[in-house]
Residue, then its C-alpha position, 0 to 999 in steps of 0.5 A: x900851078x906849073x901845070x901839074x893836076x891831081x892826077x899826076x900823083x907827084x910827091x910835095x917834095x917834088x912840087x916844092x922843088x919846082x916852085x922853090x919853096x922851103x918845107x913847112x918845118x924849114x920856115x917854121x924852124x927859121x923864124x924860131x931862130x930868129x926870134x931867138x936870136x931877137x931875144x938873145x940881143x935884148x937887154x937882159x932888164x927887159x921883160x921877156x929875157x925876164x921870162x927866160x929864167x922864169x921857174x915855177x912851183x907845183x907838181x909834176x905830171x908823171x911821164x916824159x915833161x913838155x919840150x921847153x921853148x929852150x930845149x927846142x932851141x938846142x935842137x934847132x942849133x944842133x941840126x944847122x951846126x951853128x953855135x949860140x953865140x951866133x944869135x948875137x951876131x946881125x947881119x946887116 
């Protein structure tokens, strides 16, 4: 592919930016967000926006908790520098 080998030793980053591909994270982060914005313009009755305030009982492990779907969320809009309110919005 673009005649490149082994061989030449060449960085990913550099082989993406020949070929004009996104970074694996980029694309996965991309569909996060969009699949949060998806949900963002549900109705509110439906069963997955149901599942969103879902709080459950039991123990708690010791040590830092598991990254909630949420919080990676927040992290996601913070790195674009866009606002919540933005997954409500479609482009058409």
């Amino acid at each position: 592919m673009c005649n490149v080998s082994l061989k030449d030793r060449l960085r990913t980053d550099e082989l993406r930016g020949r070929l004009n591909l996104e970074s694996t994270g980029r694309c996965v982060q991309n569909r996060r967000l969009c699949w949060f914005g998806h949900i963002e313009r549900m109705d509110k009755s439906f069963w997955v926006s149901r599942c969103r305030a879902v709080e459950m009982s039991g123990s708690v492990d010791r040590g830092r908790p598991k990254k909630t779907w949420e919080e990676v969320i927040k992290m996601d809009l913070r790195k674009r520098r866009v606002s919540k309110d933005l997954a409500r919005d479609t482009v058409d």
